[in-house]
C-alpha positions, 0 to 999 in steps of 0.5 A: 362201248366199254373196254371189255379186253380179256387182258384188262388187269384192272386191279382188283378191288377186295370186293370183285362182282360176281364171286360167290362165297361163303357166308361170314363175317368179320365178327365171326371170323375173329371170334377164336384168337390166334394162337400165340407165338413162342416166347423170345429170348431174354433173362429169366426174369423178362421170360417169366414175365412174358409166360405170364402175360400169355396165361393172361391171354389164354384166360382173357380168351376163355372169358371171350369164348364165355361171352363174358367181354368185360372180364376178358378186356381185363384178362388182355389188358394185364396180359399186355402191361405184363409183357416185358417188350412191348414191341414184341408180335405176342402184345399185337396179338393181346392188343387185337384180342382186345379189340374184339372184345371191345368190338363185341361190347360196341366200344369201336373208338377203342377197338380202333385204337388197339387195333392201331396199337396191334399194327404199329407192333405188326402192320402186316397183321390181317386178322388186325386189319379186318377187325379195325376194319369193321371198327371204323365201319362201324364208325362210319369212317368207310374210306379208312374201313376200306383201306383196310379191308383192301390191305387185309385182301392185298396181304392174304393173296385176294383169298380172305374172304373176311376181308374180300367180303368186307371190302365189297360192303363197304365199296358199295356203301362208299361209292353209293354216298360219294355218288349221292354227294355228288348229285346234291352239288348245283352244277354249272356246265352242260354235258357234251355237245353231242350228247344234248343233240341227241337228246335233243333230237329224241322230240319231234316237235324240237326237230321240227323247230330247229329245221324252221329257218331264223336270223343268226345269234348276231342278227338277233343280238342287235334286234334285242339290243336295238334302241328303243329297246324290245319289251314284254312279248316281243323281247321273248320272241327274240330271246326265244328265236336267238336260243334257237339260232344257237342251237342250230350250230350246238351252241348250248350254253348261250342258248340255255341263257337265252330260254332263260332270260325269256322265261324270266319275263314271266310271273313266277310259278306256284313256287313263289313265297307268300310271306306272314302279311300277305306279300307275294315275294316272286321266286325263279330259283331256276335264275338262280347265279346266272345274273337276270332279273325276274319280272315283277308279278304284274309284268309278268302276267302281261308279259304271258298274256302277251306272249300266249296270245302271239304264240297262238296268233303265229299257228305255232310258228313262234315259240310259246310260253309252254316250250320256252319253259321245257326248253329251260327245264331241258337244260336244267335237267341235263345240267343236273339242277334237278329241283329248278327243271322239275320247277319248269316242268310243272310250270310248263305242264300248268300253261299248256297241260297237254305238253307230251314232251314236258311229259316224258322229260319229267318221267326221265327226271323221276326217273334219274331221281328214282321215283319210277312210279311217277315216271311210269304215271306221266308215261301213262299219262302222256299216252292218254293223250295221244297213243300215237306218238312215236315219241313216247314209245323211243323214251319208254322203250330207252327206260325198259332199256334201263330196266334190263326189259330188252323185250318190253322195249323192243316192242315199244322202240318199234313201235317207235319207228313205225310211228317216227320214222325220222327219230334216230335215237329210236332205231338205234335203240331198236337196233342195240335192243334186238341184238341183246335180244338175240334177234343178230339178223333184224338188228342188222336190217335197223341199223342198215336202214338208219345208215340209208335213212340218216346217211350223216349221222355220226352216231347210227355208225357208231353204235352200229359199229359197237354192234360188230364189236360185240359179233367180233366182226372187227375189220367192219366194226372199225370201218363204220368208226372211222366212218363216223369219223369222216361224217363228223370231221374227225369230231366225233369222241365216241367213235375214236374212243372205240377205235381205241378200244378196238386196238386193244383187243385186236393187237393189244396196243395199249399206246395206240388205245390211249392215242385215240382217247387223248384224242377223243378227250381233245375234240370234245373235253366234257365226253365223260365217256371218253376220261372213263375209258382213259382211267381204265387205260391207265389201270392197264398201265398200272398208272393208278395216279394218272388212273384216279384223275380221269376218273376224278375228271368224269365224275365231274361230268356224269349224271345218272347215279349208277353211272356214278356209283360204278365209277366211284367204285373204280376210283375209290378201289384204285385211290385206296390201293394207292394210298398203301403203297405211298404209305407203306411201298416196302410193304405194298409195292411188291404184293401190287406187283404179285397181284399184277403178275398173276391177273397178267397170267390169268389173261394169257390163259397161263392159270 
């Protein structure tokens, strides 16, 4: 749930969703050069010189309105080596004016440094400001573009639109490249606990796995350690059974070294490298900084042999090939290492090419890679083998979801039930998709039927809860949180952040909301959900250092791009107005202070 308080006085980056404006832009707008100021004091000599450098500007603009650029650089440059006081406003103006002449001649770098020079003369100069804003756009320098646009917006009240137009471009350019960035950094840590047991969850044949009763990680740690060592098949079995026995108790590190180190026993997939002579070089780029060794070609394949055979010998009791791999690739997946689970997925569908769970967490990789089409083709593949599967229709459903298709997706997420009724995931999704389809009754009924169907799960009253939020039922919505809560053992983060939000918007009590954050960062540490919220709760206080770090802190743990872009968008806009005023405090400070003065305003209904 996220903070939706009226009061919110985020501030306000130059590029604020949702305001329509009139066409511009930045080249347009300063075609005309602003018109000159009076000439200052001075001898006769000093004043003759400074009316003779305006007459120089005056013709450089009629060369500008001309087109003819080159002429008009002239024009300004001998306006600016004749004015007598080179501090004087009048030079910053000949100095802008040069600007964008050179602008319109493509010369950026020397836009730039006029534009450098106009502000040394007059840092409050804005039209300066967007044009050497544009310059470094151009340039591809789009934090110092932006940092312009921001002070341009920041000096004008919000209200120019060169400036507001321009801050919105370049943010969205900003955010879209660190997110990129961000994504192409191999990560190393798992995402929240809670968030892999849901996820988790989603699969009925893992549910089924994890209910199977096995021995402790102990137990089978001193199995694998035994003397004379466990070898091959059986040595598989008991990495696959140990990753299981973490999973149970959501221990998901040791779990993924687990699923790992099993499927390092066998041959490397298609993505070995036949070297010039022939040579096979065996490559698991999946291992890659986790420190276990791949098995040779030949061990390997009678390492699968082995394995296949007892796999299919125990009826499905023991963990195959095939779902060590997806267990594997999961976790790679939600680790962010993208290229190495694509690897185990393809992998896993080649052992066993009816794996319908290796399906759908493939078609929600293509997915978070952008390449909807074959997300959609492994769907449609996976319903070619079985129409009936509620699985299916819970991860489709959460993709139209995704897509905004609220009534595609409510078709599929019944279907799901229907056909699932121990997932989860699906009914809450069901419940969320039917409230945002203006269904408020039946969405109640869901969720009603979770709570009695999933009486311990911490997260049907949760999202039941940001259900009533949204209804302005407060007084229950509060209770299903603290109810999840109480299942939970105080544990679950999500719950106590909306507890956090709820106080804001009850009693505006900003300390109370950020209490239960703390909280919620305390028990769980990787809740990105939880540093978000934080980083908007320090907005409110204006905190906009404190602000930046939790942002810092969940773009360390968020890993869809969207999710990324819309937070790097927050901390660039925040981090850029933070900037200003430790640059520039006499100047920024007092406007920040304006600006905040007028959204508290506009939240208390006063205009």
């Amino acid at each position: 749930m996220r903070c939706t308080s009226a009061a919110c006085p985020l501030p306000r980056s130059p590029g604020c969703a949702g305001r329509q404006r009139p066409s511009s832009t930045p080249a347009a707008a300063a075609a005309a050069p602003p018109p000159a100021e009076a000439a200052g004091g001075g001898d006769a000599a000093a004043e003759d010189l400074h009316a003779q450098a305006k007459r120089a500007k005056d013709l450089g603009n009629k060369r500008f309105q001309g087109r003819q650029y080159d002429k008009a650089c002239e024009e300004y440059t001998r306006a600016i080596e004749l004015a007598p006081d080179k501090r004087h406003k009048d030079v910053a103006v000949f100095f802008g004016n040069r600007a964008q002449a050179r602008a319109m001649l493509e010369k950026h770098a020397e836009a730039e440094a006029d534009c450098d020079a106009a502000l040394a003369i007059d840092p409050k100069y804005v039209k300066v400001l967007n044009r050497r804003g544009v310059a470094r756009e151009r340039r591809g320098d789009l934090e110092a573009s932006f940092s312009d646009f921001t002070a341009a917006s920041l000096l004008s009240g919000m209200t120019n639109e060169v400036a507001n137009e321009g801050g919105e471009r370049v943010l969205r350019l900003l955010a879209g490249r660190r997110a990129s960035a961000r994504l192409a950094q191999p990560m190393r840590s798992l995402p929240s606990a809670s968030f892999i047991g849901t996820f988790v969850d989603s699969f009925k044949c893992h549910r089924a796995i994890l209910a199977a009763e096995t021995a402790s990680p102990a137990e089978l740690g001193a199995a694998i350690a035994s003397t004379p060592p466990p070898e091959g098949a059986a040595l598989a079995g008991l990495l696959c059974r140990r990753a299981v026995s973490h999973m149970r108790v959501s221990d998901y590190e040791p779990a993924l070294e687990d699923w790992l180190s099993a499927c390092a026993l066998l041959p490397p997939p298609e993505g070995g490298r036949v070297g010039a002579d022939g040579s096979f070089t065996a490559e698991a780029p999946w291992l890659d900084g986790v420190g276990i060794a791949v098995s040779s070609v030949e061990q390997g394949a009678q390492a699968l042999a082995a394995w296949s055979n007892a796999a299919n010998a125990s009826g499905g009791a023991a963990i195959s090939p095939a779902t060590a791999l997806s267990m594997a690739g999961m976790f790679l997946h939600l680790r962010g290492n993208y290229p190495e689970a694509m690897t185990l997925y393809d992998y896993a569908i080649d052992l066993r090419p009816r794996s319908i769970d290796v399906l759908l967490k493939r078609a929600s990789l293509w997915y978070e890679r952008e390449e909807e089409a074959k997300a959609i083709a492994d769907f449609e593949a996976a319903l070619a083998l079985d129409g009936a599967h509620g699985d299916i229709y819970c991860h489709r459903g959460q993709l139209y979801i995704l897509q905004s298709k609220i009534s595609a997706a409510v078709d599929d997420l019944r279907k799901a039930v229907q056909l699932d009724p121990g997932s989860v995931l699906a009914r809450i999704q069901l419940g969320m998709a039917l409230h945002r389809s203006q269904q408020p009754t039946e969405a109640r009924r869901v969720f009603a039927d979770a709570e009695a169907a999933f009486p311990d799960s911490p997260d049907v009253l949760n999202y039941h809860g940001e259900l009533l939020v949204e209804a302005q039922e407060m007084e229950a919505a509060k209770a299903k949180f603290s109810g999840a809560l109480s299942i939970s053992g105080n544990k679950f983060a999500l719950a106590h952040v909306n507890l956090g939000v709820l106080e804001l918007h009850r009693k505006q009590d900003l300390e109370a909301a950020i209490k239960h954050c703390e909280k919620a960062i305390s028990v769980d540490p990787l809740c990105e959900t939880a540093h978000v919220h934080m980083a908007h709760l320090c907005l409110q206080k204006y905190d906009l250092r404190g602000a930046v770090a939790a942002y810092d802190r969940a773009v360390e743990m968020l890993r869809l791009k969207q999710e990324l872009v819309d937070c790097y968008s927050m901390r660039e806009a925040t981090a850029a107005q933070l900037a200003l005023i430790d640059s520039q405090p006499a100047i920024y400070e007092p406007l920040l202070a304006e600006h905040r003065q007028r959204a508290a305003m506009a939240a208390a209904g006063m205009g």
